[in-house]
C-alpha positions in Angstrom: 24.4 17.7 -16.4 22.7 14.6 -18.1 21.4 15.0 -21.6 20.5 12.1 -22.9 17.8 12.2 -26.0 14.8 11.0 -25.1 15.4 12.1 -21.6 13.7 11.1 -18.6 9.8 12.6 -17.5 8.9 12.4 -14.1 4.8 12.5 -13.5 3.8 13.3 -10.0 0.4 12.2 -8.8 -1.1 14.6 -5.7 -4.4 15.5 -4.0 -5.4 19.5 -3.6 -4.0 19.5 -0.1 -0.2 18.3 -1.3 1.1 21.4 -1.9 3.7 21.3 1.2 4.8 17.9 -0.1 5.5 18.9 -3.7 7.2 22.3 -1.9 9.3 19.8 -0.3 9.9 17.9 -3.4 11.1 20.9 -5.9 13.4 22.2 -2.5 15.4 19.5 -3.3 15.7 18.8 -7.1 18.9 19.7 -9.2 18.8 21.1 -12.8 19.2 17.3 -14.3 18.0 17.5 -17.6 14.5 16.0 -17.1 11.0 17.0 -16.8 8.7 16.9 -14.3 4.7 17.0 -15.3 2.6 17.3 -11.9 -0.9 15.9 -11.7 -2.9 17.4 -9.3 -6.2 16.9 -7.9 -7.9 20.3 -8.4 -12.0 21.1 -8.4 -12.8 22.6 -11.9 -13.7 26.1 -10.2 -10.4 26.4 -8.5 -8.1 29.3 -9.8 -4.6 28.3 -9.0 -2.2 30.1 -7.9 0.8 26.7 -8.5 3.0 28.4 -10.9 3.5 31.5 -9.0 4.0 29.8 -5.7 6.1 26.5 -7.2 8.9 29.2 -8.6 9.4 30.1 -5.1 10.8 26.6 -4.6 12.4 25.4 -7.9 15.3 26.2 -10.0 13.6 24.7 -12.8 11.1 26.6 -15.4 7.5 26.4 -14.2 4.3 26.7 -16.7 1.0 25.7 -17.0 0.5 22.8 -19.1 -1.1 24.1 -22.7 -2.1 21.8 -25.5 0.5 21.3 -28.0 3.2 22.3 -25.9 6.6 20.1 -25.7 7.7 18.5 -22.8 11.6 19.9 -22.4 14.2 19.0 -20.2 14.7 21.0 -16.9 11.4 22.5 -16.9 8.2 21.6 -14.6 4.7 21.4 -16.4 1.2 21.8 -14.3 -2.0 20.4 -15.3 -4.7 23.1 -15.5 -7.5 22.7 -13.1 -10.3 21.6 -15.4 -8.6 19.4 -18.0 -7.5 15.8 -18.5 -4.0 15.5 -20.0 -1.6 12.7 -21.9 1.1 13.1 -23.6 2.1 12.0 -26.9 5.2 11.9 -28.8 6.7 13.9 -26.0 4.2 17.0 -26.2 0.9 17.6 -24.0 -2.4 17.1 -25.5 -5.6 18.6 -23.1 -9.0 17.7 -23.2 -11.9 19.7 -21.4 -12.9 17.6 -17.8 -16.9 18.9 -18.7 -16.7 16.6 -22.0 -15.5 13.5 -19.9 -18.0 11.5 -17.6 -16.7 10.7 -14.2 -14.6 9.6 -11.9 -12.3 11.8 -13.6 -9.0 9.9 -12.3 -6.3 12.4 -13.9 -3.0 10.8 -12.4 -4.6 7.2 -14.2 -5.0 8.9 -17.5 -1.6 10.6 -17.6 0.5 7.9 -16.0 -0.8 5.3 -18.5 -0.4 7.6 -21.4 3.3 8.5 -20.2 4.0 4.8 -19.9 3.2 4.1 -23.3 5.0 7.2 -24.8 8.0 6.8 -22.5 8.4 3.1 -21.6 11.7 3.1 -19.3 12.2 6.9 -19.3 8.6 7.6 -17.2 8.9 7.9 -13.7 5.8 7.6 -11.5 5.9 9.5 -8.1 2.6 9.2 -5.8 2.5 11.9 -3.0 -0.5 11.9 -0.7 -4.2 11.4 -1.2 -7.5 9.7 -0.3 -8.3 7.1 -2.9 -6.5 4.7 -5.0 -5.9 7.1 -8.5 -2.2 6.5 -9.8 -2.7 3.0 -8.9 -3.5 1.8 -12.5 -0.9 4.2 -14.0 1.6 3.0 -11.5 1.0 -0.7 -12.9 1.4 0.6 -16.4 5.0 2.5 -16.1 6.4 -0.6 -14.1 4.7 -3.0 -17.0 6.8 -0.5 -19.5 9.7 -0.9 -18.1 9.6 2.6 -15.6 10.3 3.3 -11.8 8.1 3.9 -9.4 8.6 6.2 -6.1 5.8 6.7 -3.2 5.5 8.6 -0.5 5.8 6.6 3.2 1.9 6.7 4.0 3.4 6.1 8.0 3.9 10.1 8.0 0.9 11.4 6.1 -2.1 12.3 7.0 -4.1 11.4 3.8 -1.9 7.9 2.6 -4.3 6.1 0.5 -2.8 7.2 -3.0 0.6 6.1 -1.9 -0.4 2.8 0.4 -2.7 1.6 -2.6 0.4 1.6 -5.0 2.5 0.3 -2.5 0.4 -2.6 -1.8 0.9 -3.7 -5.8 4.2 -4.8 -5.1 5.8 -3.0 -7.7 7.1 0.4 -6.1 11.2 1.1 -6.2 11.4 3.6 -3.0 9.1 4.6 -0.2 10.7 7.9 0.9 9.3 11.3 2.4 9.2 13.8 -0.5 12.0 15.3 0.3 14.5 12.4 -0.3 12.8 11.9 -3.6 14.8 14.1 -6.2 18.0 11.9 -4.6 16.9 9.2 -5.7 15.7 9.9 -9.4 18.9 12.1 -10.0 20.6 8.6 -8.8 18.4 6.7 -10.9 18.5 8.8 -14.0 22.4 8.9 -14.1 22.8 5.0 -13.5 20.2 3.9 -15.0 22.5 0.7 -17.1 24.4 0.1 -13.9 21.0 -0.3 -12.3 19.7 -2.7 -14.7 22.4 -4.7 -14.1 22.2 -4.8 -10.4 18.7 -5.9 -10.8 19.3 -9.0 -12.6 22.8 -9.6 -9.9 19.4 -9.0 -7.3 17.2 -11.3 -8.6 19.9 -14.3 -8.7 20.5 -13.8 -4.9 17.0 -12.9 -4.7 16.0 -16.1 -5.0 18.7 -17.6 -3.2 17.6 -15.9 0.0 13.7 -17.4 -0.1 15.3 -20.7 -1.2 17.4 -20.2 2.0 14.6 -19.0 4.7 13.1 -22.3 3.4 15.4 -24.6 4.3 15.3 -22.9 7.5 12.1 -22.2 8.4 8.6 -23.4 7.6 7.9 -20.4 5.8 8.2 -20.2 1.8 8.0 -17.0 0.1 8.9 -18.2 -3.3 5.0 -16.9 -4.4 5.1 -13.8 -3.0 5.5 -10.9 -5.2 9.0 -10.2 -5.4 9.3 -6.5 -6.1 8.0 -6.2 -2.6 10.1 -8.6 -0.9 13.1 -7.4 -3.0 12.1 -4.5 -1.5 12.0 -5.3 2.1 15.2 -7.1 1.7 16.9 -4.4 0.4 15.9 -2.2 3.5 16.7 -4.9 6.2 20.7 -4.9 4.4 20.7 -1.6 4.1 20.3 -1.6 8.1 23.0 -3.6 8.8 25.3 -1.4 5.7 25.9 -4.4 3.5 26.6 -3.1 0.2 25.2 -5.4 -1.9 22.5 -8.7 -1.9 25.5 -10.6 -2.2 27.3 -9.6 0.7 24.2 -10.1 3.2 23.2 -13.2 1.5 26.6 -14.6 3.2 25.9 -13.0 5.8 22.5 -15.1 6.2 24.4 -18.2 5.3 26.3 -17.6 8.8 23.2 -16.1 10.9 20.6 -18.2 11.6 18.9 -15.2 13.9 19.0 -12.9 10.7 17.3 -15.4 9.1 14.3 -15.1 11.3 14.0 -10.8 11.1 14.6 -11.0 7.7 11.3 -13.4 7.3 9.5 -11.5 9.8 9.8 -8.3 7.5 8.2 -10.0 4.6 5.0 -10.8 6.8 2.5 -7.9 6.2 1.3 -7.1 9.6 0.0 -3.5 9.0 -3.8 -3.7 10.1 -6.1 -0.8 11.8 -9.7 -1.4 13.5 -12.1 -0.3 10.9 -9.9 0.0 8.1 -12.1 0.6 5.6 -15.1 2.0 7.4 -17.6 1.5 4.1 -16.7 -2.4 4.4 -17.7 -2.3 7.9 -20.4 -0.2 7.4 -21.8 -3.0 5.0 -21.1 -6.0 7.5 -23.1 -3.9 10.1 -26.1 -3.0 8.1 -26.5 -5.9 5.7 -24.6 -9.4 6.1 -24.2 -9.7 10.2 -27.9 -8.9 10.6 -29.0 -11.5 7.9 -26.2 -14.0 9.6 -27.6 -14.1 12.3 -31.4 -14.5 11.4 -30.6 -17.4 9.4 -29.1 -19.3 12.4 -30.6 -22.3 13.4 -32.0 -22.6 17.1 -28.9 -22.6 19.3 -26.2 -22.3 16.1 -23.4 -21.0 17.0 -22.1 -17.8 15.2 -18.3 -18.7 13.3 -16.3 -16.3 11.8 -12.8 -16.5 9.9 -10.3 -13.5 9.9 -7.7 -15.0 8.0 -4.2 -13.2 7.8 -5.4 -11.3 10.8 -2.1 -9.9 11.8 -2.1 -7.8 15.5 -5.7 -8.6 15.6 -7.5 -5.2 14.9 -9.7 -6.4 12.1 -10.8 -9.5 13.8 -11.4 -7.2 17.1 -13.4 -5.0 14.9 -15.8 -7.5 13.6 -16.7 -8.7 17.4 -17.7 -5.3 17.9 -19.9 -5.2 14.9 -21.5 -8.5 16.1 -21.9 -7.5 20.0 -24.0 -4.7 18.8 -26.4 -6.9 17.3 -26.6 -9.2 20.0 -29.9 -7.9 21.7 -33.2 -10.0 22.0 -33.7 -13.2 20.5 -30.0 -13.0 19.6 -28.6 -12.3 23.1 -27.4 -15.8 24.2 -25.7 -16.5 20.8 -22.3 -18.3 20.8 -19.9 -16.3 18.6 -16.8 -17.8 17.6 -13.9 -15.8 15.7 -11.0 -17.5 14.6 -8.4 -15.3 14.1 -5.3 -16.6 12.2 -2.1 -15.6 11.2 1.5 -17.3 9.9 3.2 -14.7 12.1 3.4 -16.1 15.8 4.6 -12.3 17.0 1.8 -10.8 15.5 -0.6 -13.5 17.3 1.0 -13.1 20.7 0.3 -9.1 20.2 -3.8 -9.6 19.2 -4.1 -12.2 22.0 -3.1 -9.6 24.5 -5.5 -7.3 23.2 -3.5 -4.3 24.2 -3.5 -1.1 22.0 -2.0 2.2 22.1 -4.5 5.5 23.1 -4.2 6.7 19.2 -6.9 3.9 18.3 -9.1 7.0 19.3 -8.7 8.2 15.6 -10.5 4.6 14.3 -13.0 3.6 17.3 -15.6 5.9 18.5 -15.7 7.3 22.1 -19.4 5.3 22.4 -17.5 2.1 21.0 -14.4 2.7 23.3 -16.1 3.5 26.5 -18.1 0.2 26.0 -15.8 -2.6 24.6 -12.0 -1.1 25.7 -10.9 -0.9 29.5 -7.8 2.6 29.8 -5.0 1.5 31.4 -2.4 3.9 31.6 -1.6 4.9 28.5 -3.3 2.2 26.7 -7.2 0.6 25.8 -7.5 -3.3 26.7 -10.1 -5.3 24.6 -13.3 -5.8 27.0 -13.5 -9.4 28.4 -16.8 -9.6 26.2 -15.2 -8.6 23.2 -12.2 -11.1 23.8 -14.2 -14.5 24.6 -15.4 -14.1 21.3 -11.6 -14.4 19.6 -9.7 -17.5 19.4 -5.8 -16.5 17.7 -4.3 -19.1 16.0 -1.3 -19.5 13.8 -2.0 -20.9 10.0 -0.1 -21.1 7.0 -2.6 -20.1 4.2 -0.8 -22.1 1.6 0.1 -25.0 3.6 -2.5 -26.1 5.9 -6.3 -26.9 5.5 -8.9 -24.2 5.6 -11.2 -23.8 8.9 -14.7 -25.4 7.6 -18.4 -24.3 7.9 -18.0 -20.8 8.6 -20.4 -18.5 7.9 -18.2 -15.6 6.9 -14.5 -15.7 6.0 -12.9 -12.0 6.0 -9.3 -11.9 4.2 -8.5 -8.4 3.2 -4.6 -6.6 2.0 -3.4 -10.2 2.0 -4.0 -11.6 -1.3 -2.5 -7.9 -3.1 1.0 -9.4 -2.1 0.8 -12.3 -3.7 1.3 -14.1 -7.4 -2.1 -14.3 -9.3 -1.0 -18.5 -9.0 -1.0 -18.2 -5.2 -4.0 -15.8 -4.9 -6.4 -18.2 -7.0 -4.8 -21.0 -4.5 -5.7 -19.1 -1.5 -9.0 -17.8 -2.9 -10.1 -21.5 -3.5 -8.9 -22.5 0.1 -11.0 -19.9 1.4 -14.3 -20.2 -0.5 -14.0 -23.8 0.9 -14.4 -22.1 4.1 -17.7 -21.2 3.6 
């Protein structure tokens, strides 16, 4: 049993609807001497019936949170549902959610408070939820020094919470909630070993971008590396190298490895209408004044840039097709959809998507613009004329000029803030 003084406190961020995860998660955890302090997003009306039900599932001592009270090892605390909580000097201090003006973002409040109290003993874990709360806090228990574990959004229905930490770069593990106690108990009892391996990671690290440099065109040396480290990480562990050192020989000898390795570090995770208030805005406000502002016989040009499998850039031809009645019926739309990843390309330029786009296009939208075949929708020939895919290297080729709306979205959240304002320049000079 680990005892170390302080010891380590796990916060675990959840919407209402989590409870089968966070089952999952106690089903699973050992009597390690930490603590666990769980975050929940609960309506200030709702009686809760978590302590009764978590005991079913835990070893551990579970209690409702109270103010005052210490934070001991080997014991699970839960937030009441109508208060805010921190924690100070290792106890819990509450404050009443009625005396605090909204959005009352609990997981923000108690991450950053345990980050500061803790430093490398806090562990962040996000489960499930709609939103972005536990973002901020994640940053803060990374920034002090923490670990940070999310759920794989791939397998939940509600993955906002955990995809908007993920996509800061600065998450340890993706795992499903079950693997999770694993991984902390592994965490918490090699915690120097750990530290060590991170700087033996970093070295080779950087070895590995140097090396998919000199062999590629592609240079990741700006990217943010907790998510590469990441990536890397899983693509050894796939081939059951033990270490960064052993599969960075192993890269030195296989030029083909090379290439999947790079391909993992290009984010080409895109949905049509992701983000259905963003679209929402294009439809009602900025392609209706677009296109009044054309000049007689303009053409219409649009720039998806890091469009990955095409989706978004498929998405914005719908939004512009709709509006293309009357005196706007014979307008020329161009759409010039770009990416660095040539597999990615080849996918969007096909235009071929699986049936479970249902969830994300409307049957109106799909029965006009999508052709079923078989057990797929094809992008209507309408729809498709309007899309040019190309490839293009953000940081290493010129911008496409005189558009009249550049769309780059979850592209610029992997990267250094010295890239980003590189990129963001590039782009304005789009425009």
């Amino acid at each position: 049993m680990l005892t170390a003084e302080p010891h380590h406190i796990i916060a675990i961020g959840a919407s209402a609807g989590g409870m089968d995860e966070i089952n999952s998660f106690f089903d699973n955890t050992p009597l390690d001497g930490v603590s666990y302090v769980i975050i929940q997003h609960l309506s200030p009306d709702f009686k809760s019936r978590m302590v009764e039900l978590l005991a079913r599932h835990s070893k551990l001592v579970v209690k409702e949170a109270e103010d005052g009270m210490y934070v001991a090892c080997n014991e699970v605390y839960l937030i009441p549902h109508d208060k805010f909580m921190t924690i100070s000097n290792g106890s819990l201090n509450l404050t009443d959610k009625e005396n605090i003006k909204g959005p009352h973002l609990t997981i923000n409040t108690f991450f950053n408070s345990l980050a500061e109290d803790c430093g490398k003993k806090a562990i962040g874990v996000v489960l499930s939820g709609l939103g972005s709360d536990g973002t901020e806090g994640s940053k803060a228990i990374k920034k002090a020094g923490g670990m940070l574990i999310a759920r794989d959004p791939i397998n939940s229905e509600f993955g906002s919470m955990p995809s908007n930490a993920i996509a800061t770069g600065l998450v340890d593990f993706v795992l499903e909630p079950a693997l999770m106690p694993g991984a902390i108990e592994e965490y918490v009892k090699n915690e120097a070993e750990l530290l060590r391996d991170h700087h033996d990671d970093e070295r080779n690290l950087k070895a590995i971008i140097d090396l998919i440099k000199e062999n590629s065109p592609l240079d990741f040396s700006d990217y943010k590396q907790a998510t590469i480290l990441r990536r890397t990480k899983r693509r050894a562990s796939f081939g059951n190298f033990s270490s960064l050192a052993n599969y960075l020989n192993f890269l030195k000898m296989s030029p083909d490895e090379i290439d999947i390795l790079s391909k993992e570090f290009l984010i080409s995770v895109t949905s049509f209408f992701r983000d259905k208030a963003a679209f929402e805005c294009l439809r009602e406000e900025v392609i209706p004044d677009l296109l009044q502002k054309l000049g007689h016989g303009q053409e219409l040009k649009m720039w998806v840039a890091g469009c990955a499998t095409g989706e978004e850039a498929y998405s914005l031809a719908i939004l512009v097709a709709e509006q293309l009645t009357g005196e706007f019926k014979n307008t020329v739309v161009k759409i010039f959809a770009t990416d660095i990843d040539s597999y990615a390309l080849i996918h969007g330029g096909k235009g071929i998507y699986h049936l479970n786009i249902a969830t994300d296009v409307s049957k109106e939208r799909l029965e006009k613009y999508f052709i079923r075949e078989g057990d797929s929708y094809v992008v209507a020939p309408l729809i498709r004329k309007m899309i040019i895919f190309a490839q293009h290297d953000l940081v290493k080729n010129p911008p496409y000029c005189n558009m009249h709306l550049v769309c780059c979205r979850n592209l610029l959240i992997y990267m250094t803030p010295v890239l980003q304002k590189k990129i963001f320049t590039m782009l304005l000079f789009g425009l």
